[in-house]
VOVO-78201 format. One record per residue (C-alpha): chain; residue number from 1; residue in one letter; y, z, x. Coordinates in steps of 0.1 Angstrom, whole numbers, plus 2048, in hexadecimal, padded with zeros to 3 digits. Example, Ala and Ser with C-alpha at 12.3 -4.5 7.8 and 13.67 -1.06 7.14 Angstrom:
<nodes>
NODE   chaine   num   residu   north    up   east
NODE        A     1        a     7D3   84E    87B
NODE        A     2        s     7F5   847    889
</nodes>
This chain:
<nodes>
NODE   chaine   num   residu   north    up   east
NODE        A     1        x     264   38D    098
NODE        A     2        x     270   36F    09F
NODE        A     3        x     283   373    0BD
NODE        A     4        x     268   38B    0CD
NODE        A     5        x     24E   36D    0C9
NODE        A     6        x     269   35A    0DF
NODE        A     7        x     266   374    0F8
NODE        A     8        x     241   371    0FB
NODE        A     9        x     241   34D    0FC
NODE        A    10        x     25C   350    116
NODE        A    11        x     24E   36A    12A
NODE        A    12        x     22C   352    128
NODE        A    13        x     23C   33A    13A
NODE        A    14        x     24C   34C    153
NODE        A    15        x     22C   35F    160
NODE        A    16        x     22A   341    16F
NODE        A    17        x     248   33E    181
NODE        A    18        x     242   364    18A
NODE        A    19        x     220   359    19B
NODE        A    20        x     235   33F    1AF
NODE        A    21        x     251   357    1B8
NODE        A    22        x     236   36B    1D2
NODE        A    23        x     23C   351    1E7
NODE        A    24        x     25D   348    1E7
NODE        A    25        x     273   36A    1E6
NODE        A    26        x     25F   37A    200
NODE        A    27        x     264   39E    203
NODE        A    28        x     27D   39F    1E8
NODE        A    29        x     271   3A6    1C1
NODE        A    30        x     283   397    1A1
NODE        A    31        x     287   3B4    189
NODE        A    32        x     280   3D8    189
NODE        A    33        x     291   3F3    199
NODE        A    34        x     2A9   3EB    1BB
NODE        A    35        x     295   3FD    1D0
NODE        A    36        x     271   3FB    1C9
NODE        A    37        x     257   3FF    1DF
NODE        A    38        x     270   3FB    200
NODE        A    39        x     279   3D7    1F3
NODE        A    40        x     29D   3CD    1E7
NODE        A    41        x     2A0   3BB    1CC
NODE        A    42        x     2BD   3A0    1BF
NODE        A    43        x     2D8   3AC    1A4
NODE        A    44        x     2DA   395    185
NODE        A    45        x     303   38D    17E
NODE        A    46        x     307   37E    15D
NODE        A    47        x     325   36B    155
NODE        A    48        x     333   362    134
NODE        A    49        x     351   353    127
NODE        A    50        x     358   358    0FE
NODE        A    51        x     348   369    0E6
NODE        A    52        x     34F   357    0C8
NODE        A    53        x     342   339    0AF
NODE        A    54        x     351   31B    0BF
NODE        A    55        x     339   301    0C4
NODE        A    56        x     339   2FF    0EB
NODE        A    57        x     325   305    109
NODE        A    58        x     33B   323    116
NODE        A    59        x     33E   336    0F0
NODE        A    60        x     320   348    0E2
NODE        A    61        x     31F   356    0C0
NODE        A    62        x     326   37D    0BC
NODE        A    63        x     303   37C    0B4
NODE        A    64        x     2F3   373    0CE
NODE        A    65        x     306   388    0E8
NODE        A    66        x     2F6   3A0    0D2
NODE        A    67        x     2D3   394    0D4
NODE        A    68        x     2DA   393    0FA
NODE        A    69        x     2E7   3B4    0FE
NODE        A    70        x     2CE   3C6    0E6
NODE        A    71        x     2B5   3B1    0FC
NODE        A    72        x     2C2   3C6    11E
NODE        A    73        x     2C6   3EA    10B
NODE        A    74        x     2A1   3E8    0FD
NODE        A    75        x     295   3DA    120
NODE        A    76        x     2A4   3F1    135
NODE        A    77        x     2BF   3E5    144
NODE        A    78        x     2DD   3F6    154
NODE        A    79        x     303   3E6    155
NODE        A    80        x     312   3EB    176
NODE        A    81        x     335   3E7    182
NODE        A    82        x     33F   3D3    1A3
NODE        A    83        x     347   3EB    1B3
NODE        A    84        x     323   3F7    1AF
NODE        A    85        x     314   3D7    1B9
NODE        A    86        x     329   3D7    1DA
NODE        A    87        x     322   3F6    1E4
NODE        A    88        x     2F8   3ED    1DD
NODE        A    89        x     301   3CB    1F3
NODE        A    90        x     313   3DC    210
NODE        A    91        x     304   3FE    213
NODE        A    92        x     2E7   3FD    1FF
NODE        A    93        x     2F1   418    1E9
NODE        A    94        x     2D2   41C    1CC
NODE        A    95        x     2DE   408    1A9
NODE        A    96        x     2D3   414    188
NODE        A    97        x     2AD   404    17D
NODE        A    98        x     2AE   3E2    171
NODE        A    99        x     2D7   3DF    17B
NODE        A   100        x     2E9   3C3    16C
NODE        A   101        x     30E   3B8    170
NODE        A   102        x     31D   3AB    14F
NODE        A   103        x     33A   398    158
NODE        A   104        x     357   37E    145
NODE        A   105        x     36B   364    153
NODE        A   106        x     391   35D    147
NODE        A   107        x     399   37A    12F
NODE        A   108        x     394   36D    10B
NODE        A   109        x     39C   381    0EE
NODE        A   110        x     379   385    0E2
NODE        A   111        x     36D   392    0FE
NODE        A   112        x     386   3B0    0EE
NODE        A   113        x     37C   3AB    0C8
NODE        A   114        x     356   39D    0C8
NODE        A   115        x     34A   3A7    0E9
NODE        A   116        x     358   3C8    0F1
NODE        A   117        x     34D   3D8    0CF
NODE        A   118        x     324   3CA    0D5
NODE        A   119        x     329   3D3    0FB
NODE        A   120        x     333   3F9    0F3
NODE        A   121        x     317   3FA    0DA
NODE        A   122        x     2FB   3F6    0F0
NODE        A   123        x     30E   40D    108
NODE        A   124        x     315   3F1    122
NODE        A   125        x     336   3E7    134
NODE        A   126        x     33E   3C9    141
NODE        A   127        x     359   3B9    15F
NODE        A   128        x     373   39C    14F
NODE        A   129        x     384   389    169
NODE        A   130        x     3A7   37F    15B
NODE        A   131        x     3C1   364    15F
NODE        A   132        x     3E0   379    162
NODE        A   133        x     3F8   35A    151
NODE        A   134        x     3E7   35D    136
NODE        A   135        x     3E3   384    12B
NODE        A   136        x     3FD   389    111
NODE        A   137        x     40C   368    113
NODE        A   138        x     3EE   354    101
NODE        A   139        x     3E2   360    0DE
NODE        A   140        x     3BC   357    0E7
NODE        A   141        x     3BC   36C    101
NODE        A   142        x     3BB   391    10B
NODE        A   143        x     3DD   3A9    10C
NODE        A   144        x     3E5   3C1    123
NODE        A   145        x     3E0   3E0    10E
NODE        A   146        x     3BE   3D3    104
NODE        A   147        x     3B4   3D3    129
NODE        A   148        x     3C3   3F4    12C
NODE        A   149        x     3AC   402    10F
NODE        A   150        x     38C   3EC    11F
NODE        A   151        x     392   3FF    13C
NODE        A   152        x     395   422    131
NODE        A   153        x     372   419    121
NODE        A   154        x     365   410    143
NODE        A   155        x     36A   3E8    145
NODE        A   156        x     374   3DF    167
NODE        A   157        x     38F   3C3    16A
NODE        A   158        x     391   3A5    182
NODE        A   159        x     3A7   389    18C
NODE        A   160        x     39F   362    182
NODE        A   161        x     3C1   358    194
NODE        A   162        x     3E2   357    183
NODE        A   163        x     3E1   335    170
NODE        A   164        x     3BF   32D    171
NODE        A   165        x     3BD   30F    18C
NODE        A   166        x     3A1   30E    1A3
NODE        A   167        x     3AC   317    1C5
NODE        A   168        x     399   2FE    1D7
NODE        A   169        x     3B4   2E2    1CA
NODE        A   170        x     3D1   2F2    1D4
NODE        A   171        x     3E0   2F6    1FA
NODE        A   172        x     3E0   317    209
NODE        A   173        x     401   323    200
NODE        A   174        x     3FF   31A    1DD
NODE        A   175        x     3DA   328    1DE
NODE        A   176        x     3E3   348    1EB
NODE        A   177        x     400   34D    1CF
NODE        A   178        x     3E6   34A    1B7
NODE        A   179        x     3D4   368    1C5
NODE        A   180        x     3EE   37F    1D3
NODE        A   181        x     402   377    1AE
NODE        A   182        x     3E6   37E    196
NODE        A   183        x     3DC   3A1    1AC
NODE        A   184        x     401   3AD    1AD
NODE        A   185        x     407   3A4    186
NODE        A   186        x     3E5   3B8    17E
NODE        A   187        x     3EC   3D4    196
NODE        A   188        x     40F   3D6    185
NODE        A   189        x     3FC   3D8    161
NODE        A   190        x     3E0   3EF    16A
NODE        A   191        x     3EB   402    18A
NODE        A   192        x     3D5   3F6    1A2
NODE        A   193        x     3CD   3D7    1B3
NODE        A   194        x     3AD   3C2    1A8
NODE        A   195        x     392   3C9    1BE
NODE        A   196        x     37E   3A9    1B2
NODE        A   197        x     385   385    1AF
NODE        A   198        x     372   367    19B
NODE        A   199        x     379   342    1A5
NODE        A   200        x     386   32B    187
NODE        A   201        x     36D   314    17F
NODE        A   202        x     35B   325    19C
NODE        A   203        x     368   30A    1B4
NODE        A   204        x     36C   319    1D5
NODE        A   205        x     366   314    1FD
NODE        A   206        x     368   328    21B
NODE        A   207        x     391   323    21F
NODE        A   208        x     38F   332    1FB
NODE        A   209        x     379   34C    202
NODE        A   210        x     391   356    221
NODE        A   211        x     3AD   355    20A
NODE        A   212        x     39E   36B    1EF
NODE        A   213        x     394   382    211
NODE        A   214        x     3B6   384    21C
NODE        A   215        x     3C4   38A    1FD
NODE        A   216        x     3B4   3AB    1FF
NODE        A   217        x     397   3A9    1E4
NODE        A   218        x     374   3B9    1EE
NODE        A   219        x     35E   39D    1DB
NODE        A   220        x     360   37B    1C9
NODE        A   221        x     34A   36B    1AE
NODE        A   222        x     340   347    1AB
NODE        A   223        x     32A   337    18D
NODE        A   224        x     312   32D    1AB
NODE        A   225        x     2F5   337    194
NODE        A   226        x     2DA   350    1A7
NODE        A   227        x     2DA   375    1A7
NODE        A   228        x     2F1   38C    1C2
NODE        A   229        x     2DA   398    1DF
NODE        A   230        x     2DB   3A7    201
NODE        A   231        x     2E0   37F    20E
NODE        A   232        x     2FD   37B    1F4
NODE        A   233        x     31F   372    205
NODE        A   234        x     335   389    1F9
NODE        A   235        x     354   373    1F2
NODE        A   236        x     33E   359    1E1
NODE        A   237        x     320   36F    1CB
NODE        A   238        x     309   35F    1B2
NODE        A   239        x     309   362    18F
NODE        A   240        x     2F8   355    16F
NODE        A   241        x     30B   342    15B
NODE        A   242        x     301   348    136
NODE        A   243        x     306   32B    11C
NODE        A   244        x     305   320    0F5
NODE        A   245        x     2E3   30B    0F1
NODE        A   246        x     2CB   300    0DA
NODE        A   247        x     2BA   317    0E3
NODE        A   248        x     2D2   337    0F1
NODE        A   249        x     2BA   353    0F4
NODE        A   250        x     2A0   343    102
NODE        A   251        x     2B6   336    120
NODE        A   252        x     2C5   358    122
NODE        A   253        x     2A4   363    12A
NODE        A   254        x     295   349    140
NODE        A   255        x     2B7   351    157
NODE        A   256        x     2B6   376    155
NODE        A   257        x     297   37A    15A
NODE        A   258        x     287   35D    175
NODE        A   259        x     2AC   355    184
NODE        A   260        x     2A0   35A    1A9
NODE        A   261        x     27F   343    19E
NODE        A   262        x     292   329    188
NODE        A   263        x     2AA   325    1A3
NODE        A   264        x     294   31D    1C2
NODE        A   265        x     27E   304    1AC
NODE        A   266        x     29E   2F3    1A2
NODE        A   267        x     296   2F7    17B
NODE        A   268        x     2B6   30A    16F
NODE        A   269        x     2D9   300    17B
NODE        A   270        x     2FF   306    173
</nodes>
């Protein structure tokens, strides 16, 4: 009871922000089906980081990833892989209804133990970009026979570099190692190269995104917060990050739900 008065109080306020929305995303809608009514609409990318108690911003509580995820299953929403969302972005290919790509930077181990389990409950999978140094080397993060499992279950893997340093601060050669290291380790692991790539600390700038292009990866993901659209750069798509708060669902919702809005009124921001 509690949390659905939440959802009406929040879905109050942003009727408002809906109103406003008319105006400033054109032709484009913010929720509903990708095609509907000959007009395209953007693809919410959430992005998370632990599931776990630790009292930070990027680590929230096993139980509420499950109040988020029980949110999107009883709301009718879909979880969509990468490669889905590219091939909506570059050929318009039709998505499921209400798609939504779940995704995980750096590869902790709860995103095996807490957030796998709840995931595969609601039916959902989700992308994890990983730092390659650190699978099987570091105890709080993911092995490689627990992405091998993931994967059989439909998880799709990523790369986050090999040592987790944001590319923008390094030269090119050194930046480039980081790339082509962390895509030949995982291709070694898993068989095939990593399609997908997710800037650390989402730093990036064009001479990164040419990198990351050269490299030989179809797509990168920044923590630029908005959702992924038809006027999304490809080697630099949006996402929503999703944090601990006072108040976690409730921002969960406002950013799921109003991103596009929140976003051009300058409310909400990494």
């Amino acid at each position: 009871m509690v949390r659905r008065h939440i959802i009406i109080k929040c879905m109050a306020a942003a009727a408002l922000f809906v109103l406003m929305a008319i105006s400033l995303v054109g032709s484009r809608t913010v929720a509903g089906p990708q095609f509907s009514q000959g007009q395209l609409v953007e693809v919410p990318v959430l992005n998370y980081h632990m599931v776990d108690n630790l009292a930070i911003p990027l680590s929230i509580s096993p139980e509420q990833f499950d109040e988020q995820m029980k949110y999107l299953s009883e709301n009718g929403y879909h979880s969509i892989t990468p490669d889905q969302l590219l091939d909506y972005l570059e050929y318009g290919r039709r998505l499921p209804e209400n798609a939504v790509l779940i995704t995980f930077d750096d590869g902790y181990l709860d995103n095996y133990t807490k957030a796998y389990p709840i995931l595969k409950k609601y039916g959902f999978t989700a992308t994890i970009f990983v730092v390659t140094g650190l699978v099987g080397n570091d105890p709080r993060f993911l092995t490689w026979n627990q992405i091998r499992e993931m994967r059989q279950n439909g998880f799709v893997f990523g790369s986050h570099t090999a040592n987790h340093v944001p590319i923008t601060q390094l030269g090119p050669e050194q930046a480039q190692k980081e790339l082509t290291e962390s895509s030949m380790v995982m291709e070694n692991q898993l068989g095939t190269k990593p399609a997908y790539f997710a800037y650390p600390t989402g730093a990036y700038n064009r001479q990164a995104e040419q990198l990351v292009r050269r490299v030989g990866y179809r797509a990168a993901f920044t923590i630029r917060y908005g959702r992924a659209g038809m006027e999304s750069d490809h080697f630099a798509i949006e996402r929503i990050p999703i944090f601990r708060s006072t108040k976690t669902f409730r921002s969960f919702y406002y950013r799921l739900t109003a991103a596009p809005i929140l976003e051009r009124l300058g409310i909400i921001r990494n």
